[in-house]
N, C-alpha and C positions, 0 to 999 in steps of 0.2 A: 326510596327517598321520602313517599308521604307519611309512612310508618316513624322516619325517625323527625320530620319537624313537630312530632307531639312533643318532645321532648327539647326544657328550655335551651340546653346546652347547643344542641345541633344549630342555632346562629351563630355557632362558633366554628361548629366543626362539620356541617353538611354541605355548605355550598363546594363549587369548584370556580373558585378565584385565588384573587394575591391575596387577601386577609385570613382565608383559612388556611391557606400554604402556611403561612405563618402561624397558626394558632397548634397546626398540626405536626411541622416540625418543632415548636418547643417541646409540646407531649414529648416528642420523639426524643427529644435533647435528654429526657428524665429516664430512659430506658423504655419506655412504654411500645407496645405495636397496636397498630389498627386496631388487632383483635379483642385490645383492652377494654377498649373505650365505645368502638363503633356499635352502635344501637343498644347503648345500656344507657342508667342512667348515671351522669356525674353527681357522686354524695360527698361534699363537704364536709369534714370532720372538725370542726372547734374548736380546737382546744386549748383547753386555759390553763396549760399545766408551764412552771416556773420552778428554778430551783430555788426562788425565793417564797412560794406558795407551799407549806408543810400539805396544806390540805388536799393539794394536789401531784403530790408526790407519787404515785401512783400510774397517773395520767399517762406515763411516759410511756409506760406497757400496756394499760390498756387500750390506747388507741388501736394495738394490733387486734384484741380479740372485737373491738366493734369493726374491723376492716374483713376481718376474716367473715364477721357474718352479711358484709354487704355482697362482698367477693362470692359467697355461698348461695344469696337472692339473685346473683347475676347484676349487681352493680360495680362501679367502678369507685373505688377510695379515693379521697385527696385529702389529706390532715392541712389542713390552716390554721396554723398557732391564733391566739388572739391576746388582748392585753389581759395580764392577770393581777388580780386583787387579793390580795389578802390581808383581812382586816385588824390584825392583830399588827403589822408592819407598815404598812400603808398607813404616810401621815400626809398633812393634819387628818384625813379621815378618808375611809376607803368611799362613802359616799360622792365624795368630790368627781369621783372619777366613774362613776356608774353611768352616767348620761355619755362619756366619751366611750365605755365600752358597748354602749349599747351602739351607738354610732361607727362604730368600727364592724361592730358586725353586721349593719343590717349593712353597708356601704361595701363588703366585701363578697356578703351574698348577690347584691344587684350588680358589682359590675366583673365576675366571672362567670365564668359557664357553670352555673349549679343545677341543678333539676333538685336538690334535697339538701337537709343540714343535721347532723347530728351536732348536738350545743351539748359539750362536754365539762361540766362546771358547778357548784356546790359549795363554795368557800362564801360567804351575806349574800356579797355583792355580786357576783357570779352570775345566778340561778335569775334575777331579774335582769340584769342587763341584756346577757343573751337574751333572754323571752323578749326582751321590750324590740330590741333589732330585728329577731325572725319575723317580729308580729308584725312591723310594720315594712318589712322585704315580701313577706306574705306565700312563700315557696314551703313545700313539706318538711315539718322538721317537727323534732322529738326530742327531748331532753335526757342527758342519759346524768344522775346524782353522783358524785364523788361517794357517797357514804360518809356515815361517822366511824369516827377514830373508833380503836378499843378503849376499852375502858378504863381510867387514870390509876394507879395503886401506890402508896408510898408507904414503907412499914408494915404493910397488910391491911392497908385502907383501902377502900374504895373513893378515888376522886373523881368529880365531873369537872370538864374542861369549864372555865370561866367560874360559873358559881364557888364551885372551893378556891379559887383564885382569891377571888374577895372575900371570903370568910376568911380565910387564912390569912391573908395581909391584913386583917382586921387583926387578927388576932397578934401577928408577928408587931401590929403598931401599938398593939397595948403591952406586948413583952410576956406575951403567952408563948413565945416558940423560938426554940434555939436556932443559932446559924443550922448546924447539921441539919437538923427537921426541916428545917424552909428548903436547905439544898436539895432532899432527899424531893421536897413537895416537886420544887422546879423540875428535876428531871425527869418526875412519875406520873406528871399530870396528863403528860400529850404523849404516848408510848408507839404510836405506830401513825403511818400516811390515816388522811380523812378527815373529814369536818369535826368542828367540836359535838359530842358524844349526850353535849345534853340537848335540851329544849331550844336551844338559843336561836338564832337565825337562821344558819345554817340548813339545819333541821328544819324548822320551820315553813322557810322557803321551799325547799327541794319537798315539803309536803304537799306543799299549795301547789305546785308545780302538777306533780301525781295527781291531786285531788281536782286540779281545773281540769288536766285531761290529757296532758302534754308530755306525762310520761309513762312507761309501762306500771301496770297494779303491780304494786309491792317494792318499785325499784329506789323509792327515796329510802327507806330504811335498812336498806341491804349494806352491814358494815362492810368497809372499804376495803380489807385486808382478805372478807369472804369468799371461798371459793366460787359462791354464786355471786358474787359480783364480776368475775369476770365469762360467766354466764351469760348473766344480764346482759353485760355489753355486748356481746356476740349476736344475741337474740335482740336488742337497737337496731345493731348494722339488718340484719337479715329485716326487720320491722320497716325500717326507712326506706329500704328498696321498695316494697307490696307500696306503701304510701303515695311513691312517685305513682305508682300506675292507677294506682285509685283517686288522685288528685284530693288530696288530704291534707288542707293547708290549717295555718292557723285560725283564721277569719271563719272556718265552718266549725271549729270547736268553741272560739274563745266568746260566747256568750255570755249575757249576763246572767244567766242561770246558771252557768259555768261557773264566774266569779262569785257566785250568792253559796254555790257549794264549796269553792273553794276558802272562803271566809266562815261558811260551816267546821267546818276542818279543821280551819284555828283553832276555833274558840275550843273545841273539843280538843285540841293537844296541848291546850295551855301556853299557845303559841306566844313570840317574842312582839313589841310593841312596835318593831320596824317594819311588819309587815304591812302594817296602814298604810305605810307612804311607800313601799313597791309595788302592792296590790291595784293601789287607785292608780299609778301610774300605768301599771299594764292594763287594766281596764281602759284607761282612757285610749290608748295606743290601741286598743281593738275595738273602740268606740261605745265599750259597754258604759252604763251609767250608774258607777258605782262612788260612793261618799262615805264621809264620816257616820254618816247617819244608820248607813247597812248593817257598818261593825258593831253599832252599840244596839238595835233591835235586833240581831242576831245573838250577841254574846246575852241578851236580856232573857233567851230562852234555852242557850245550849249550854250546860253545864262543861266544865273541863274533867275529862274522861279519863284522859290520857297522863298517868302517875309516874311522870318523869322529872326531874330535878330541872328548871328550878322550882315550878308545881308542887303538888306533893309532898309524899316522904322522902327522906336524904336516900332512900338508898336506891332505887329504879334508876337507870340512863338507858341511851338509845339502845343500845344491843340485845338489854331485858325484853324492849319495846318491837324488835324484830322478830324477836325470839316469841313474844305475846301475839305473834301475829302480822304484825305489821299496820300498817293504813289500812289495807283492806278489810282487815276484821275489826279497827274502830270504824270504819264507815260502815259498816253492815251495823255495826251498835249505832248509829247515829241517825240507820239509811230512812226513819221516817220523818229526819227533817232535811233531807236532799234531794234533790232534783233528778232521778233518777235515770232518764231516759235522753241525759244529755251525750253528746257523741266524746269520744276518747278517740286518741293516736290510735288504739289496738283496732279501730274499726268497728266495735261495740259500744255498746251503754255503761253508764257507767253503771249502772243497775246489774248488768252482764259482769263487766269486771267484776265486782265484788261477791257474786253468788255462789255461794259455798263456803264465804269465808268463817274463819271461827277462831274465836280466841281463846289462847292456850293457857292466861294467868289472868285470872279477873282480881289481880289485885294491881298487875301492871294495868291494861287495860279494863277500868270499870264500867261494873251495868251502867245505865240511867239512872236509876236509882237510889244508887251506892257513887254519887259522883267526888271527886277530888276535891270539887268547889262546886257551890250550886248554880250559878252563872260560868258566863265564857269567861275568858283569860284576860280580855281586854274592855275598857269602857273610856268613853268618850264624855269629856267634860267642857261644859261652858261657861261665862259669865264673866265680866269686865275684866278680868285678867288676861281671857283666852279667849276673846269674840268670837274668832272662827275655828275655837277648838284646840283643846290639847287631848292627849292619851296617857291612863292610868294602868296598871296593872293588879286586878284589887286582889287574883289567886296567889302573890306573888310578894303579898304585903302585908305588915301586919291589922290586926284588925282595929285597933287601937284608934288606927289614925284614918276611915275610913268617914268619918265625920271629925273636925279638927280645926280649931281657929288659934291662932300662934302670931307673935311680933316676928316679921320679916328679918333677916338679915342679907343684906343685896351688898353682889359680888359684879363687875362688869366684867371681868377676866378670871382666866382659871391661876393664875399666876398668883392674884390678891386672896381669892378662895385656898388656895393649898397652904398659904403663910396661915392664915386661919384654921383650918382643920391639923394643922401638925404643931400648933401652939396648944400645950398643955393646961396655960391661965385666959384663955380664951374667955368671952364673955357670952358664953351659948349656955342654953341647956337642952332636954330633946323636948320640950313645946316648942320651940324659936323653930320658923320655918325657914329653911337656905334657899335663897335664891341665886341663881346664876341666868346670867343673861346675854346677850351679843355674841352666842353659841349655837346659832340656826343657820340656816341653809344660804346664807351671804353673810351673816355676823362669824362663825366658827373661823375659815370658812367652810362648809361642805357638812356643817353638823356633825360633828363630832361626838363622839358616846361618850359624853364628860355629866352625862346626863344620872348616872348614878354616883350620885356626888358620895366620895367616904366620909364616913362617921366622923366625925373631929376627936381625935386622939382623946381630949378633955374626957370626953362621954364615951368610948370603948371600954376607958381605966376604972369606968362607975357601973360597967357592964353594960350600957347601952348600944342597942343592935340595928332599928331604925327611929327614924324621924321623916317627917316630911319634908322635901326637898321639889322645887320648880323650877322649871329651865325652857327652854326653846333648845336644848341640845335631846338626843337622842342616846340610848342608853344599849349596849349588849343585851342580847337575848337571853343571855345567860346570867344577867344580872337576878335581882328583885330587890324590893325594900317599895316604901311611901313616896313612888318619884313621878310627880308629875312632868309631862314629858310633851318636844314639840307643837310646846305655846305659837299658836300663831293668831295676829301676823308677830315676827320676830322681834325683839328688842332693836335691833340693827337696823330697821326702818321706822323705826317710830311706832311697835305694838307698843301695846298698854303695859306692856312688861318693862319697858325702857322709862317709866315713871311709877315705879316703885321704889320708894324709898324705906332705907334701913328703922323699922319701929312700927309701919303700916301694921295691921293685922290681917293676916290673910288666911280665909276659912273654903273649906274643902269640905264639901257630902258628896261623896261618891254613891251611897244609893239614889240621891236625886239629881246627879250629875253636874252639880257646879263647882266653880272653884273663883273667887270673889277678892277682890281687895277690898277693905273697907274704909275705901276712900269715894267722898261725891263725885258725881260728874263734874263737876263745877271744880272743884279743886284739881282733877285730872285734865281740863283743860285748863288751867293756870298753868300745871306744870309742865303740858304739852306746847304751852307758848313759848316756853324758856327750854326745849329740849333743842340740843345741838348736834348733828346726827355724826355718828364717828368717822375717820377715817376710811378712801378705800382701803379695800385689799390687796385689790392686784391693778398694776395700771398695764400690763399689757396680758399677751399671750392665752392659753386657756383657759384660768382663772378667769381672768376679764371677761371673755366670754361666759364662762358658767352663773360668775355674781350677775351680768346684765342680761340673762333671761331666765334665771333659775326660778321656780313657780315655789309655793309656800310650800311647807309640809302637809296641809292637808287640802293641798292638789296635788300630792306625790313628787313634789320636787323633780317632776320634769323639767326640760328647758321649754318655752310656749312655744318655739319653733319647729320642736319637737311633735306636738302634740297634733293629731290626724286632721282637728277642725284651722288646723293653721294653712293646710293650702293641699292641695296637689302633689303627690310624689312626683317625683322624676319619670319613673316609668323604665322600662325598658332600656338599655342604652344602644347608642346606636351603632351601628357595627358597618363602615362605610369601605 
């Protein structure tokens, strides 16, 4: 009996009273004997598979090969569904809902018998939520990646998920592309289960994931349909088992040396813009001290490595990128700006993971040398527009506009913005800068990726491909163009963005990181006297909640309640 109170589960199932009589005959009620369960340990499986979730389509089988390999280490399985996201469907925004799925799961690990958790998930939102819950339930758990899709083909094209979206509707709104071809696009783009295939979020996260340490070397990039993916899974369950007995939680990995490589990682994949505001959230939630400030003195010295669309040239996507190797052989290219001797789930360095790695296409995965872009993927901009910050994407834009002063045109809805961008006598041209505003983290509500605003039909028909566009909303990984992105603080609370008026001139240097209205102080407080702050959103239910504590974007859009310096967990529950 001393042997099994190491294990958290056994205050459920060790004693001999009436509350384990009952905890023991539920087992039992599931088919289960003694022999299943007694002195192993209980592994929660998480999974976030939906038949409303393409990207997780899959899920539904793999749970068995990660059961099989817990079953194999001498653990005991239990699949627990959780809520699933997926962001292409998920309205107004899959954001909204990330802080409630992270709260389901950390609240489902604390009040069952777990001793471990495999967090089964990949689709944006997914890959953060789970992390932010285990991190702060704080029991053995490991990440296992959905993969990305295959890869899109229409006619004998090569498509990537999102990115050829918007070129193509670009195209189809200026009357480059017949019904057929868009039908043939629609059905060819997304061809099998898995995350989107390019750069986008997805990807991105499920890198950072691998790259902080939380999942097996190699497993974010292992396409979904791979017969090594369901490998991987196998080799999870068998993983999570050793974990429990090595007491191997999140709080001994998730450092900030952890997070400083994992925002290495980024930059070098030419990672998506959203990962600022899940990064810092999971930072905070394991109490590292990470800011806007890390991404942009990092991206200032790691070039983007990683030759995957929307990066790059048109033709590389994720499969080229597993096939090149994987993560492990861009972080062996990157390994002397990483921290190398920080711990991983595998029970090694990551210095350890990675050695031996080597990359099989040094055109998918480039030297140092020979980079995609000569900075990281992302940079951080300041100045009376954005006090506390917004994020640009400068690998991802054209160059044109990476210095750029233009008369405003301000939009307070996407409703007024779409009449304008589908009006052919429009009064834009591509200097005028678009604004869009009351699209942040309580104004959208949930910020919404309305943040890569389209070309206005007018300027598509004249062959124009970007312009510079600002917003407080949040854009697709898979996006690119000149989109300055979660201005904060928001228009929806009275940012500087919510006193911008249509004709301003507003000027953007992205090599010396500002982005400016050229309006006085003096007149921004005139017009801050006379601002009337909008309507709520929600007057009851979980909206309510998420608008009255959701934190800006660049404190990661946690809720503050959330966030570790806000009190004391619960602890244990009590089992009377």
């Amino acid at each position: 009996m001393a042997e099994l109170r190491k294990l958290r589960s056994q205050r459920w199932l060790a004693d001999d009273d009436f509350r384990t009589f009952n905890h023991r005959s539920r087992i039992m009620q599931m088919g289960y004997d003694r022999k299943d369960w007694e002195g192993k340990p209980l592994v929660a499986i998480m999974n976030s598979w939906s038949d409303y979730n393409p990207c997780h389509m899959h899920f539904r089988q793999r749970v068995d090969d990660v059961k099989r390999g817990v079953l194999q280490a001498g653990g005991f399985p239990l699949e627990m569904p959780t809520l699933s996201l997926n962001d292409s469907i998920v309205k107004p925004s899959a954001l909204l809902y990330r802080n409630m799925m992270a709260m389901e799961v950390e609240e489902m690990i604390r009040c069952y018998p777990v001793d471990a958790v495999v967090l089964m998930g990949g689709c944006d939102k997914t890959t953060p939520a789970m992390l932010l819950g285990a991190t702060s339930a704080d029991v053995p758990a490991i990440f296992l990646p959905a993969g990305p899709m295959l890869r899109g083909n229409s006619r004998g094209k090569t498509l990537g998920s999102g990115s050829d979206a918007f070129k193509f509707w670009d195209d189809r709104r200026a009357g480059l592309i017949t019904e057929p071809e868009w039908d043939s696009i629609i059905s060819g783009i997304a061809r099998s289960p898995g995350t989107c295939m390019t750069m986008g979020t997805a990807s991105t996260m499920t890198a950072i994931a691998e790259a902080l340490g939380m999942a097996l070397p190699g497993a974010s990039s292992v396409p979904a349909v791979e017969a090594g993916h369901q490998r991987m899974s196998a080799q999870v369950g068998r993983r999570i088992v050793e974990m429990v007995h090595e007491d191997l939680r999140p709080s001994r990995i998730q450092s900030r040396n952890a997070f400083l490589n994992a925002i290495t990682v980024a930059m070098a994949m030419g990672c998506s813009t959203n990962a600022i505001i899940h990064v810092i959230a999971m930072a905070r939630r394991a109490k590292a001290d990470i800011s806007l400030d890390d991404f942009d003195a990092i991206s200032r010295r790691v070039p983007v490595i990683a030759n995957v669309r929307p990066s790059g040239t048109s033709q590389y996507l994720m499969e080229d990128f597993y096939f090149a190797g994987g993560l492990p052989a861009l972080m062996k290219r990157i390994d002397s700006h990483l921290h190398l001797g920080e711990p991983t789930v595998t029970g090694k360095t990551v210095g350890e993971n990675i050695e031996g790695a080597q990359v099989y296409n040094d055109d998918v995965i480039r030297a140092l040398d020979n980079p995609v872009y000569t900075e990281g993927a992302l940079a951080r901009l300041k100045g009376n527009l954005a006090p506390d910050g917004c994020v640009i994407k400068p690998s991802a834009m054209s160059a044109k506009f990476l210095k750029h002063s233009g008369p405003a045109v301000v939009f307070d809805d996407y409703p007024s913005l779409k009449k304008m961008l589908d009006d052919e006598d429009a009064d834009i041209t591509e200097d005028h800068v678009i604004v869009l505003r009351n699209a942040g983290p309580k104004g959208g509500p949930g910020m919404p990726e309305w943040g890569m605003v389209p070309i206005p039909v007018k300027l598509l028909k004249q062959g124009v491909r970007d312009m510079l566009r600002v917003s407080d909303a949040r854009m697709s990984g898979t996006s690119y163009g000149a989109c300055a992105l979660h201005v904060a603080p928001e228009a929806y609370i009275g940012g500087n963005l919510a006193l911008v008026r249509t004709g301003d001139i507003i000027s953007i240097d992205v090599p010396n990181r500002t982005l400016d209205v050229q309006v006085s102080d003096e007149e921004l407080a005139r017009r801050r006297a006379g601002w009337t702050p909008p309507p709520p959103r929600f007057g009851r239910g979980y909206g309510w909640m998420f608008t009255e504590h959701i934190l800006q974007a660049d404190q990661g859009c946690d809720m503050d309640f959330l966030q570790t310096q806000f009190g004391e967990s619960a602890g244990e529950p009590d089992i009377f």
